[in-house]
C-alpha positions in Angstrom: 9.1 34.0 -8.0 10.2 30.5 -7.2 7.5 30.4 -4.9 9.3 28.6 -2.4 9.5 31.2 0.4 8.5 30.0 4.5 6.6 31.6 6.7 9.8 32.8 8.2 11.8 33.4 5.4 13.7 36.5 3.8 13.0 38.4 1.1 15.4 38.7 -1.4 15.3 42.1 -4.0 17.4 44.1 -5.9 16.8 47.5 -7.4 17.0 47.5 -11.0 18.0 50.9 -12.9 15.0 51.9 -15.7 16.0 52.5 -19.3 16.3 50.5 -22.6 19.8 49.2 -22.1 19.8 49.0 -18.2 22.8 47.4 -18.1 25.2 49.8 -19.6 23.2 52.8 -17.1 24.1 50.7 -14.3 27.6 50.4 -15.4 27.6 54.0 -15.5 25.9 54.8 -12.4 27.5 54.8 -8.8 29.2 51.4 -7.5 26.8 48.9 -5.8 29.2 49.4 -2.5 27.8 53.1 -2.7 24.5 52.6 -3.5 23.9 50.4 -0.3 26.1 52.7 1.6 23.6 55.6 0.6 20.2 53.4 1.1 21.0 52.2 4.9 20.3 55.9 6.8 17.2 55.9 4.0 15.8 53.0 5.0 16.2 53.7 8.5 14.8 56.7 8.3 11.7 55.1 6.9 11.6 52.9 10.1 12.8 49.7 9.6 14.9 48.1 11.9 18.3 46.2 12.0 19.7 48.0 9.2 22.9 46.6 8.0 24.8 47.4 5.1 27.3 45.3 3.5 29.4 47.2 0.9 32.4 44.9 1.4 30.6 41.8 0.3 31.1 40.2 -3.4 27.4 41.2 -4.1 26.9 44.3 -1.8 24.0 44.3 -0.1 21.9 45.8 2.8 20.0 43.9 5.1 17.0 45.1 7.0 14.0 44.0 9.2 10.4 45.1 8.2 9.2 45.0 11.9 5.3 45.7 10.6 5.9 42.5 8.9 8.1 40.5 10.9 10.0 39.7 7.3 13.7 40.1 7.0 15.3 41.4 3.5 17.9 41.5 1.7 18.4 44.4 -0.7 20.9 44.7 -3.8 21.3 46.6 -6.1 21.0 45.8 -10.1 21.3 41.6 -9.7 20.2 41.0 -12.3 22.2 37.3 -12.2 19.8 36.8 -9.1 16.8 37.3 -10.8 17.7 34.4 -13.7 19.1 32.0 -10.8 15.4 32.4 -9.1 13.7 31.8 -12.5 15.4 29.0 -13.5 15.0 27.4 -10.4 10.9 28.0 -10.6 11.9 26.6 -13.8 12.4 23.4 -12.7 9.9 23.5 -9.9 7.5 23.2 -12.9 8.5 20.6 -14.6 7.8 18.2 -12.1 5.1 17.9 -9.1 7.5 16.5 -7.1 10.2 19.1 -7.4 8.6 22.0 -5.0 7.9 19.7 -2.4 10.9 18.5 -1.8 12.9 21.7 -2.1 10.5 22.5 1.0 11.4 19.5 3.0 15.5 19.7 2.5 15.1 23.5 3.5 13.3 23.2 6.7 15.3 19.8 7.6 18.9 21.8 6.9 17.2 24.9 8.7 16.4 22.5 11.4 19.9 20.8 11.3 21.5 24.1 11.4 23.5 23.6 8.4 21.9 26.4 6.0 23.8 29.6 7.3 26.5 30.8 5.3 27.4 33.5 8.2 28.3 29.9 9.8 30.3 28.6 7.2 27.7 26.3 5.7 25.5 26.4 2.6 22.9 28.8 1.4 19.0 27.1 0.8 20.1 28.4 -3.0 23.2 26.0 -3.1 20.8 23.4 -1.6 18.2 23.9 -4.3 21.0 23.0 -7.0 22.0 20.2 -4.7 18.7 19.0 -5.4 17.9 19.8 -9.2 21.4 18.1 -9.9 20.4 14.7 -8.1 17.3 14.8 -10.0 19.2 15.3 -13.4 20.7 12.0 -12.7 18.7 9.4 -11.2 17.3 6.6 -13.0 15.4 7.2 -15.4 16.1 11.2 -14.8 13.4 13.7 -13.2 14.6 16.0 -14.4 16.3 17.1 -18.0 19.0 19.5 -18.0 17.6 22.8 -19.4 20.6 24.8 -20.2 21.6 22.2 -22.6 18.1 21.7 -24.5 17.3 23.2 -28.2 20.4 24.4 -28.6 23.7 21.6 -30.4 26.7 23.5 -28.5 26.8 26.1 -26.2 27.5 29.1 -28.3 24.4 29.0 -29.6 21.4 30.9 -28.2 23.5 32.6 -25.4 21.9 35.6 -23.8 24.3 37.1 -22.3 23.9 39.0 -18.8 27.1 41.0 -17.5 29.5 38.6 -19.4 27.6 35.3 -18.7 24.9 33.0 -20.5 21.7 33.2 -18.8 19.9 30.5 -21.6 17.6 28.0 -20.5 15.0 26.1 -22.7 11.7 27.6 -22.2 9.2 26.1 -23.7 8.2 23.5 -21.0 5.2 22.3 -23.5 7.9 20.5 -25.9 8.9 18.5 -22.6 5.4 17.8 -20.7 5.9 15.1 -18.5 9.6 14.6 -19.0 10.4 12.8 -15.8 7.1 10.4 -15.6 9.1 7.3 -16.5 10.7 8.0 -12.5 8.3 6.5 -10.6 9.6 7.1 -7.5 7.6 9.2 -4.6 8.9 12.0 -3.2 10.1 10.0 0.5 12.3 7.2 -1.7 13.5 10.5 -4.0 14.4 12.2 -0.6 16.4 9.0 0.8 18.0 9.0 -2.3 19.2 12.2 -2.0 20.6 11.9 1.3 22.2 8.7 0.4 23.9 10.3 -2.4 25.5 13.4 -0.8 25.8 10.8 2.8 28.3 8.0 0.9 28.2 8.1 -3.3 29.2 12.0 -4.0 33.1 11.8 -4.6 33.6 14.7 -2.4 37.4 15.3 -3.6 37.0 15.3 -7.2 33.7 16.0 -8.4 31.7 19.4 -9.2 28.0 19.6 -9.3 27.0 21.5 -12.4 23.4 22.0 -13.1 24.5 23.9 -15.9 25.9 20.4 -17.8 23.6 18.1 -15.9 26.7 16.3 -15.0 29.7 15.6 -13.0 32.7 17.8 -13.6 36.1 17.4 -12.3 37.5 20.2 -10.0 40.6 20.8 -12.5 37.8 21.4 -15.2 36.1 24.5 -13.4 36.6 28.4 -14.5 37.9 29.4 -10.7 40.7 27.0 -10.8 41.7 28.4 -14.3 41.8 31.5 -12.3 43.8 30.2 -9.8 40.8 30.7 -7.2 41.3 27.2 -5.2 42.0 28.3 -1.7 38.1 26.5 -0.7 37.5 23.5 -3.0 36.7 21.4 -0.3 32.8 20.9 -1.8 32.3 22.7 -5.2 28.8 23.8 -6.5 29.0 25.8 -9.8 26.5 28.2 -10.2 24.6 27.5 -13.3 25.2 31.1 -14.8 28.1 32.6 -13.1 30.3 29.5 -14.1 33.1 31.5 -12.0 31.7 31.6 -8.3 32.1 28.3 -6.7 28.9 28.1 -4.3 30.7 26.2 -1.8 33.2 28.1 -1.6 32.5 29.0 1.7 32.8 25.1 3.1 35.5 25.0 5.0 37.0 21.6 6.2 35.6 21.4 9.8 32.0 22.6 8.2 32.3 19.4 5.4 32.0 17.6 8.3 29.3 18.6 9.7 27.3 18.9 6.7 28.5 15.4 5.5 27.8 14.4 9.1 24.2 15.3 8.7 24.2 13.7 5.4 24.7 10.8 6.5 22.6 11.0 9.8 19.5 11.4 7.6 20.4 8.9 5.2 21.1 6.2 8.5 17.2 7.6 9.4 15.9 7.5 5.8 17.3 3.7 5.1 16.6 1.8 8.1 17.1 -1.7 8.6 18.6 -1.1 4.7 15.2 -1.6 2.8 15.1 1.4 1.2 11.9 1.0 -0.7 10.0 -0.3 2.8 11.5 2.3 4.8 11.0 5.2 2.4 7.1 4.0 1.7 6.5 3.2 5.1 8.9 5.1 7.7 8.0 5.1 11.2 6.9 8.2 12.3 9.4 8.2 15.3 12.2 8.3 12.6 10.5 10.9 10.4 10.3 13.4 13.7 13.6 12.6 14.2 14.5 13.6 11.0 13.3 17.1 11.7 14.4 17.4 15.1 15.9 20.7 15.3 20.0 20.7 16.9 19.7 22.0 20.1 23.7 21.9 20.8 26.2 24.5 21.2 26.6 25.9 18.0 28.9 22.8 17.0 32.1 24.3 18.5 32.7 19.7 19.3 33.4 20.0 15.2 36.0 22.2 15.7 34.3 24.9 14.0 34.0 28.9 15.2 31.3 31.5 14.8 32.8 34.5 12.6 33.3 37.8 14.4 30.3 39.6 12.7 27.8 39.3 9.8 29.6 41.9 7.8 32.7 39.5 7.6 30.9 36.2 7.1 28.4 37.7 4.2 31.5 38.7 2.1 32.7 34.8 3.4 29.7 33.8 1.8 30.5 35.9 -1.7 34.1 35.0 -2.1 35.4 38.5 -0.7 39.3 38.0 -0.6 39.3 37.2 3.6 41.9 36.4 5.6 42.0 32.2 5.5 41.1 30.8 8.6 43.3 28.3 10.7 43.7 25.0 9.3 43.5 22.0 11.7 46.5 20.1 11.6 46.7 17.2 9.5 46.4 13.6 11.0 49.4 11.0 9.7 47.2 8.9 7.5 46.1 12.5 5.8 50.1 13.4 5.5 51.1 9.9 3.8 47.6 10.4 1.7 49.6 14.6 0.9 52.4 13.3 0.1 52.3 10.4 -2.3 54.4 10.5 -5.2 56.2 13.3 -3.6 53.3 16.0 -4.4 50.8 17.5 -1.7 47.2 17.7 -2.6 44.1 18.4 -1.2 42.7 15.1 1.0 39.1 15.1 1.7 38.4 14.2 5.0 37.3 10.5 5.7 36.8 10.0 9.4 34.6 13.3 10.7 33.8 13.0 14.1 29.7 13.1 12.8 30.9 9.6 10.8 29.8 7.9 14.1 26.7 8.2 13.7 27.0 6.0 10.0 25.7 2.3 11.3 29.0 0.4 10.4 27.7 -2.1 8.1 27.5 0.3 6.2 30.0 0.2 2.9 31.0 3.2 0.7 29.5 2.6 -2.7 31.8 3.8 -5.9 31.7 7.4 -6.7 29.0 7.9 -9.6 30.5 7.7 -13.3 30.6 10.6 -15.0 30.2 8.6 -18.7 27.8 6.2 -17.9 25.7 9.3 -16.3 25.8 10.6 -20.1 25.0 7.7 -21.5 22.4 7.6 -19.4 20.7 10.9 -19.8 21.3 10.8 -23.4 19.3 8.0 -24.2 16.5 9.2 -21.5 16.4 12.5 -24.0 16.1 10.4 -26.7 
């Protein structure tokens, strides 16, 4: 659908009950957790391999390997959510040449990086892809518009509602043919942007990305801490549709670091010398290979950070299952007198990860981006 799947990639599907009002027979029928209970012996039966189902997990699924094919799936059961997540990010891919591309790049260089499995605590390609369409909502002028918000004045109107949520998006892509052509940039200087951004500008302990808005939101603003659901804010990605699952959920202190820490290792590769513009038109090949270098450490255990027990518990990690919280490192004394100013403890996000050694150290942390003058800005880009 999205059109944006490797050579070595999985295959993501879902079985969809038939009938006029499909949502109200699968609300009838058996409970995901049974249905993928029920399918594993099936499919095994049918001869595929490494069958592994995973009723526990916020969006049951089964997992299975198509050995004829050598492609790995992952089977659910009426997602439909999934299904407008994938379209609206082909959405986007359309809008802009430039879009696809780089989606294909920043997977295989966090593949590479080994910072794109959520069985190890870090993100899924699907949080990267917003990562991505959000930076592109806001550059200067923008690449991309934010569709949720177009042909409709407020967000009641329009709504096509899917299991309690809006799934809207502005479709017709004719009314905004060429939308980001003002951008000049090329897709290297849009990919060292986007490293900068996440490496030193994104205020890690405040803000939200929302593709949904096309802005900034603040963590106090989000529907999971209205729920009281802010055991893991330590990076927030709302999903687009299901404006209750937090996306990063998942990131865990020691794994911020390592993500951030790669962050800013490709931003220190991508901005050489500090000439953006000459480095990101004209990169030296050794930097661009190093870019791409796959890790070939342990798995990152020098970050502090350990392998779940088994995939069962780390995919319902990944879906916000209620788990057991890990350990919590203990807090250094700067990150106590930052808890307890004004005699309240808050959340600190970390500053000095051990990956910020590889930052050059001249280095200096740019202001967070603000959240008005990115309105201003997109508003009169639409205009």
């Amino acid at each position: 659908m999205t059109r944006l799947c490797e050579d070595k990639g999985d295959l993501d599907l879902t079985v969809l009950w038939e009938g006029e009002d499909a949502e109200s027979v699968a609300a009838a029928a058996l409970p995901a957790s049974d249905v993928v209970e029920k399918l594993a012996p099936v499919l095994e039966k049918a001869g595929f391999a490494e069958v592994l189902p995973l009723p526990k997990a916020r969006v049951p699924i089964v997992k299975f390997l198509s050995a004829k094919h050598g492609l790995r799936c992952d089977l659910g059961v009426n997602n439909l959510l999934a299904i407008h997540n994938s379209q609206l990010i082909a959405a986007y891919c359309e809008l802009d040449p430039r879009v696809r591309p780089l989606l294909f790049l920043i997977k295989h260089w966090a593949k590479q990086r080994r910072i794109n499995d959520p069985y190890r605590g870090t993100l899924s390609s699907y949080a990267y892809s917003l990562l991505l369409i959000h930076y592109l909502q806001n550059t200067s002028p923008p690449v991309l518009p934010c569709l949720q918000a177009l042909g409709r004045t407020s967000p009641h109107e329009k709504q096509e509602v899917v299991k309690g949520f809006d799934t809207y998006f502005f479709k017709d892509f004719n009314a905004i043919a060429g939308f980001g052509s003002r951008n000049t940039a090329t897709i290297a200087e849009l990919l060292a942007g986007f490293f900068r951004l996440y490496a030193d500008m994104f205020d890690y302990k405040s803000n939200v990305v929302s593709v949904r808005t096309g802005f900034y939101l603040d963590k106090r603003q989000c529907k999971w801490a209205a729920s009281g659901k802010t055991d893991r804010t330590w990076l927030c990605i709302e999903d687009p549709f299901e404006v209750t699952h937090n996306l990063g959920r998942i990131v865990d202190r020691d794994a911020l670091y390592e993500i951030r820490g790669e962050f800013m290792r490709a931003s220190a590769l991508m901005h050489e010398n500090t000439n953006v513009g000459r480095v990101a038109r004209r990169s030296a090949p050794d930097n661009l290979i190093e870019l791409f270098e796959p890790f070939t450490g342990e798995w990152r255990e020098d970050r502090g950070k350990k392998p779940p027990p088994n995939k069962e518990d780390a995919e319902a990690k990944e879906n916000g299952a209620d788990k057991q919280q890990q350990q919590q490192q203990p807090a250094t004394s700067d990150d106590k007198q930052q808890q307890h100013q004004n005699g309240k403890k808050t959340t600190v996000t970390p500053t000095k990860p051990a990956a910020l050694l590889m930052r050059p150290p001249q280095v200096i942390l740019p202001s967070p981006p603000q959240h008005k003058q990115q309105q201003q800005q997109q508003q009169a880009a639409a205009k």
